[in-house]
C-alpha positions in Angstrom: 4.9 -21.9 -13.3 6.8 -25.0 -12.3 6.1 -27.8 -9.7 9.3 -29.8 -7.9 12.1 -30.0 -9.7 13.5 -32.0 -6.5 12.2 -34.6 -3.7 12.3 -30.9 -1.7 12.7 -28.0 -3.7 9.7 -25.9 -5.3 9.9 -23.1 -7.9 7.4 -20.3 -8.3 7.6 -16.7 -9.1 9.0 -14.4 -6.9 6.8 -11.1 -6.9 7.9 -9.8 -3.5 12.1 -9.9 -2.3 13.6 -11.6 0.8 14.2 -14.6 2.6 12.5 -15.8 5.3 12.2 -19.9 7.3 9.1 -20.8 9.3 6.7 -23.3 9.6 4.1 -23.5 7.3 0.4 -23.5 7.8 -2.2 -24.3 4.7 -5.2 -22.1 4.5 -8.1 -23.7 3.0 -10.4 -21.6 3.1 -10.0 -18.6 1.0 -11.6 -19.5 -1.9 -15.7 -19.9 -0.5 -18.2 -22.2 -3.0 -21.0 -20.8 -3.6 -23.3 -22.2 -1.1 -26.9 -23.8 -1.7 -29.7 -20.3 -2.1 -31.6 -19.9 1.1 -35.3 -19.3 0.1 -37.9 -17.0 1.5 -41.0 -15.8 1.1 -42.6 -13.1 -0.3 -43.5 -11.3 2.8 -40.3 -11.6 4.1 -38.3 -9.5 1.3 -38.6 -5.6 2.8 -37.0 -7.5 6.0 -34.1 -8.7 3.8 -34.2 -5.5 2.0 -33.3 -4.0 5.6 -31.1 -6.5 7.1 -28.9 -6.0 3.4 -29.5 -1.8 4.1 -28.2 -2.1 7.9 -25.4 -5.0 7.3 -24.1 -2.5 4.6 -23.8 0.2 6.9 -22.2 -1.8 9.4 -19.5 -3.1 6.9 -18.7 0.2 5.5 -18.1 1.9 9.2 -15.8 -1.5 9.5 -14.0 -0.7 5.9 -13.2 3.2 7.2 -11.7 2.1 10.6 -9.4 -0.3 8.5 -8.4 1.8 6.0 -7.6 4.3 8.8 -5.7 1.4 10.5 -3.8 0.9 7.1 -2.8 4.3 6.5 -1.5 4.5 9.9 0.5 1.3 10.2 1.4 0.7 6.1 1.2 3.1 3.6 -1.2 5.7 3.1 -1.8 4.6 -0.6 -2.7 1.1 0.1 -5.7 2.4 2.6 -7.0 3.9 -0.8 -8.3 0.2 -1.2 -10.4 -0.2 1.5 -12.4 3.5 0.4 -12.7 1.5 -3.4 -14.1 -1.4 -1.1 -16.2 1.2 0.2 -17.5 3.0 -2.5 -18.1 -0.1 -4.7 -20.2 -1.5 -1.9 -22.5 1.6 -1.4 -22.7 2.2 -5.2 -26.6 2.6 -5.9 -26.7 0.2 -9.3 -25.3 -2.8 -7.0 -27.6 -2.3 -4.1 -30.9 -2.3 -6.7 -29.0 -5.5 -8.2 -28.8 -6.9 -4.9 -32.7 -5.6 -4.5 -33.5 -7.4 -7.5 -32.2 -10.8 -6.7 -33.6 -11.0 -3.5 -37.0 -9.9 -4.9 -36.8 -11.8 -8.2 -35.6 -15.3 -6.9 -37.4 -14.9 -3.5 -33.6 -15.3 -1.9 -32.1 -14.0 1.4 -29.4 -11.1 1.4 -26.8 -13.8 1.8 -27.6 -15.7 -1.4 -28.1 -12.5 -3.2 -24.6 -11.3 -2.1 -22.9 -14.5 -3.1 -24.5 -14.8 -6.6 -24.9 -11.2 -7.5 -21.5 -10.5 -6.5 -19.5 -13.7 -8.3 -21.3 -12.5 -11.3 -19.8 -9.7 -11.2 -16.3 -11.1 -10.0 -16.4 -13.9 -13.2 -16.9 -10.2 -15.6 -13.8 -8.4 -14.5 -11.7 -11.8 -14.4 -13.1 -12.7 -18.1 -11.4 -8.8 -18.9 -8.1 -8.4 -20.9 -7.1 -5.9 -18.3 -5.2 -6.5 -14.9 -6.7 -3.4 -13.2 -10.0 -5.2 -14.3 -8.6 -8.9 -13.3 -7.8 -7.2 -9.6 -11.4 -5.4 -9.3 -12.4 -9.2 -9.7 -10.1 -9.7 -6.3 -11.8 -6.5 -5.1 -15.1 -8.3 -5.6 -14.5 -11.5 -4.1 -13.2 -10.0 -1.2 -16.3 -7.6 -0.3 -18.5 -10.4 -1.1 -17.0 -12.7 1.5 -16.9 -9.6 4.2 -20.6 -9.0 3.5 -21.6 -12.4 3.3 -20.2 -13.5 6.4 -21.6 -10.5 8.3 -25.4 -11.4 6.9 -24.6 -14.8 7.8 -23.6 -14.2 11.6 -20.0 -15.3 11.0 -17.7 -12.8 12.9 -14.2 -14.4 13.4 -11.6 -16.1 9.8 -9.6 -18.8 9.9 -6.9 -16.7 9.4 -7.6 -14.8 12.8 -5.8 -18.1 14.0 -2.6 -17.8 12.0 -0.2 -19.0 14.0 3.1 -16.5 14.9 5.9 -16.3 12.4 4.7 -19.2 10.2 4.6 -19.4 6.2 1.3 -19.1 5.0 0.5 -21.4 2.2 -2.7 -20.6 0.4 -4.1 -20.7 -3.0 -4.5 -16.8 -3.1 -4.6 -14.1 -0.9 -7.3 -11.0 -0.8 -6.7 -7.5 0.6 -8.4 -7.7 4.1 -6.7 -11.1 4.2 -3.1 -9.4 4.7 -4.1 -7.8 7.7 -4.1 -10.7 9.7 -0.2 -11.4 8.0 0.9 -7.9 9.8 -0.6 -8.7 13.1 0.7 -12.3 13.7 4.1 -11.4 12.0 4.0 -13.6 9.3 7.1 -14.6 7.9 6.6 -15.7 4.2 3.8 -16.2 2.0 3.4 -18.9 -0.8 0.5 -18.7 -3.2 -1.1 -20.8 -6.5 -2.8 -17.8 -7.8 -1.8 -14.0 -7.5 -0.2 -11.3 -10.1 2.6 -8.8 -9.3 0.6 -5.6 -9.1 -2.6 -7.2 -7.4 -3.5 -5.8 -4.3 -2.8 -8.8 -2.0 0.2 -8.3 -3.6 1.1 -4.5 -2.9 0.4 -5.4 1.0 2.8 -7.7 1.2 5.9 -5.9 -0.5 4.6 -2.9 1.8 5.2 -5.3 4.8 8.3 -6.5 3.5 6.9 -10.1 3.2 8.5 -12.1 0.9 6.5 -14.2 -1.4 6.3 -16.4 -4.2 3.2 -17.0 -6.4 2.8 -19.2 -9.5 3.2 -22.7 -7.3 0.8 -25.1 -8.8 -1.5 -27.2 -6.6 0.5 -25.4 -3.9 -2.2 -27.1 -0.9 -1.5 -30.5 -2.5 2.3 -29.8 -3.3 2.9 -28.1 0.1 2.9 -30.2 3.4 1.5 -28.8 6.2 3.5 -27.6 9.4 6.7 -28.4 8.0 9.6 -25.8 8.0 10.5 -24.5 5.0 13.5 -22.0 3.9 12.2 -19.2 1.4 14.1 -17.2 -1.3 11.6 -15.1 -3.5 14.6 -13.9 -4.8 14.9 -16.8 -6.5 11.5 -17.9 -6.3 12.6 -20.9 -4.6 11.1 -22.9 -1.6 13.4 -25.9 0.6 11.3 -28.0 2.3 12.3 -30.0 4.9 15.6 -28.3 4.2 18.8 -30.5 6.3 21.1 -28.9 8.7 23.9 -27.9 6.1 21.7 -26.1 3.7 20.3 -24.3 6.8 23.2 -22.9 8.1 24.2 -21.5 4.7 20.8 -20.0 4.6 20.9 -18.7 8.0 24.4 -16.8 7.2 23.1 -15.7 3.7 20.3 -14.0 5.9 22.5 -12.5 8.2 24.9 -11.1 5.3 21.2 -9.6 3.7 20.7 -8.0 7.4 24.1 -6.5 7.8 23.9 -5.1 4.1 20.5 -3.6 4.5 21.6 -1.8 7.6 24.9 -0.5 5.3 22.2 0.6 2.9 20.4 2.4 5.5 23.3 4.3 6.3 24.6 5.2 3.1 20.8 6.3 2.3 21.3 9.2 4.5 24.4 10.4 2.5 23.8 13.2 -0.4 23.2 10.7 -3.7 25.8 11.6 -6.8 26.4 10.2 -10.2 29.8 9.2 -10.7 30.8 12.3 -12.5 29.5 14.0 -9.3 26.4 15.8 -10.5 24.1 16.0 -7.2 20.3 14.1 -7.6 17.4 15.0 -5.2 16.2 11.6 -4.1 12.4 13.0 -2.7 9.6 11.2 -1.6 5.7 10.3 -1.9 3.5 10.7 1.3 0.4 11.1 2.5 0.7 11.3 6.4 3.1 12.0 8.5 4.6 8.4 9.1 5.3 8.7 5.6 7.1 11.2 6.0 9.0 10.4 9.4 10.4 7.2 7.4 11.6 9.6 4.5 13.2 11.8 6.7 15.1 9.4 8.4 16.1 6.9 4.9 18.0 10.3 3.8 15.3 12.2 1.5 16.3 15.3 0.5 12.6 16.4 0.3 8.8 15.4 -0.7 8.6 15.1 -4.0 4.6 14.8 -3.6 2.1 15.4 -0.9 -1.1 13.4 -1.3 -3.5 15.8 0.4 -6.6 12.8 -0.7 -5.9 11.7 2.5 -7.7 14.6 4.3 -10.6 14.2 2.6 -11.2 10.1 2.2 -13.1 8.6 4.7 -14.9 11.7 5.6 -18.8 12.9 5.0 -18.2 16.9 4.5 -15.1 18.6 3.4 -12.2 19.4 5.7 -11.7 23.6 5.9 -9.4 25.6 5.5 -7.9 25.8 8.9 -8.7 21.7 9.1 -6.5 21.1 5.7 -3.8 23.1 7.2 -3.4 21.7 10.3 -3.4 18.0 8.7 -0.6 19.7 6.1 1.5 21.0 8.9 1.7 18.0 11.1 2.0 15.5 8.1 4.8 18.0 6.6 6.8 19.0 10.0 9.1 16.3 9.9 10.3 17.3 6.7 10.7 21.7 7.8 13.5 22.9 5.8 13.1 20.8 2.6 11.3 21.3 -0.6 8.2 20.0 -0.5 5.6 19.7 -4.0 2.1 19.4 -2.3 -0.8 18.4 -4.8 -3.7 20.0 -3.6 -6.4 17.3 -4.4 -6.5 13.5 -6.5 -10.4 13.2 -6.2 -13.0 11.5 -8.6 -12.7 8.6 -11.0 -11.4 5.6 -8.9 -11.0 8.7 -5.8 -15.1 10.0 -5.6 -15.8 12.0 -3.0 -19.7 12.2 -1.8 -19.6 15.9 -0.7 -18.4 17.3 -4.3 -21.9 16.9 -5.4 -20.4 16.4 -9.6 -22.9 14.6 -11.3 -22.4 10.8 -12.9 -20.5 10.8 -16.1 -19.2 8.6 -19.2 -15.7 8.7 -18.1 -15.2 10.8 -14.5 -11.5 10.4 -15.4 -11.4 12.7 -18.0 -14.3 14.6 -16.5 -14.7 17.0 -13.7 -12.0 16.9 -10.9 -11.3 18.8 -8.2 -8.5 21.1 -9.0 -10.7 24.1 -7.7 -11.9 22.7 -4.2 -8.7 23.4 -2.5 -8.5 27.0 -4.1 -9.1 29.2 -0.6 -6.7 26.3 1.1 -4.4 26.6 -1.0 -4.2 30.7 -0.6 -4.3 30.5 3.0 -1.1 27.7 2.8 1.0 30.4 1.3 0.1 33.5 3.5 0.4 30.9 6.8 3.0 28.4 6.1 6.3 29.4 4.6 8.9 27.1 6.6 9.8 25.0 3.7 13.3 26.2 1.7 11.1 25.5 -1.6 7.3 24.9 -1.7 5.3 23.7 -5.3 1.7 23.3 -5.4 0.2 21.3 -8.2 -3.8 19.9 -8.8 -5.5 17.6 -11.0 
């Protein structure tokens, strides 16, 4: 991580590609203190025992109409992050923690939230591991959705992101990128974030480019200033003059030109330069995914994630339900091989309706290979328009 190395130039580390000029606008709030404990009294602690029950409930309705959101305007896989949000926040041992705080230290469901859940965000951050590090993300991020619901706070700062700006911030949290997709942001710049955090993955699925590692970015970053930004580089110009932004400007427009080339070329059959022919096939789980491979020149779908059909719901999908959702998410690709894999459920993936039992490691334990059995029959005798069709489970 470096700081200027120039009156006007910043380096960081690029951990999403592109270029990109706007404005920029500091965010200062995404990192909440933890505020002074509101007290209560005893008789008031099966009230906050039910505001905590209902405000759940209403945050976890919230978290499935955004991961369905997700899925159907970014990527399938990234809405798999909002059902983790989900299923950590109904897990049974947090809610009696939660129980236990408010009981214990005679708090309201806000303070219990706040402390009970930064305890558990300062564990996975003290972890070696980055999945661990970014369930610490994961953490910080429920904890400020649930907290602001049992505190009456509906609307975020970030709700007034202004239109095509760079957002500088000190880091960014999951159901913070949301707001980046709806007010087309065009860069983002951040102190804190790591390459394969989930923050992260949203913005590379937007095609945001951004550049992390900046040090005392709020402090080193004016506000409302236009800035030029390379993550290829992991460079930021700010204040950049009128000759370094016309050669910016035309390096943009060459980056354009060359990605709609690409495009084209994309749809052409892909061979090694001794000619041998390679499949180029693709991951999906619904059918935007696969309208976009289809028409960026994939020769197939290398994997189906049927998960998809069964996240977010209460009772399994049928047989005739799984094969309609199969059929339309797989029509665009009719005539190509397609490798479907029946289910990815359990471990990080549970599914209420399975009815397995807690265990030591779910990873290596019971999955779900045999739910999709009497689908997976009826597939074959009902759907045979694809020139090659695979089915694999876990």
């Amino acid at each position: 991580m470096a700081g200027p190395t120039a009156p006007n130039i910043i380096h960081g580390k690029g951990i999403s590609p592109g270029l990109a000029e706007g404005i920029t606008y500091l965010h200062r709030d995404l990192l909440q203190s933890l505020a002074v404990p509101i007290l209560i009294k005893r008789h008031d602690v099966d009230q906050q025992f039910s505001y905590l029950e209902s405000t759940i409930a209403k945050i976890t309705a919230e978290l499935l109409a955004l991961a369905t959101h997700v899925e159907q305007e970014m990527d399938s896989s990234l809405a798999a992050v909002f059902d983790t949000h989900q299923v950590i926040l109904n897990d049974p041992g947090l809610k009696k923690e939660l129980q236990a705080e408010i009981q214990g230290n005679l708090v309201n469901a806000s303070s219990a939230v706040k402390t009970v859940f930064l305890r558990w965000e300062k564990r996975f951050l003290l972890m070696k591991s980055q999945a661990a590090q970014h369930k610490g993300a994961d953490m910080r991020d429920i904890s400020n959705r649930l907290s602001n619901a049992l505190d009456g706070i509906i609307s975020t700062p970030l709700e007034r992101l202004p239109h095509g700006c760079v957002l500088v911030a000190s880091q960014l949290l999951p159901s913070d990128t949301v707001f980046l997709a709806e007010r087309s942001t065009a860069a983002v710049l951040l102190e804190f974030g790591r390459s394969m955090s989930h923050a992260v993955l949203f913005t590379r699925a937007m095609g945001l480019p951004c550049i992390t590692g900046i040090r005392d970015i709020l402090n080193t970053v004016p506000a409302n200033v236009p800035v030029l930004v390379d993550a290829d580089k992991g460079e930021v110009v700010i204040q950049p003059r009128k000759p370094r932004r016309t050669r910016f400007q035309m390096h943009l427009e060459e980056r354009r030109n060359a990605f709609a080339i690409a495009r084209n070329q994309a749809r052409e059959p892909a061979r090694t330069l001794d000619g041998t022919r390679i499949a180029v096939l693709a991951n999906v789980g619904n059918r935007d995914d696969t309208e976009r491979a289809m028409a960026n020149g994939a020769d197939g779908i290398g994997l189906y994630r049927t998960e998809q059909a069964y996240l977010r719901r209460i009772t399994a999908p049928d047989a005739d339900e799984l094969l309609k959702e199969m059929r339309h998410t797989l029509e665009p690709a009719a005539g190509k091989p397609v490798c479907v894999r029946l289910l990815d459920a359990g471990a990080d993936k549970p599914l209420p309706f399975l009815g397995v039992p807690p265990e030591t490691n779910p990873s290596l334990g019971r999955r779900a290979c045999g739910c999709c059995l009497p689908a997976r029959r009826s597939w074959r005798r009902s759907y045979g328009r694809f020139s090659g069709l695979r089915m694999i489970s876990t």
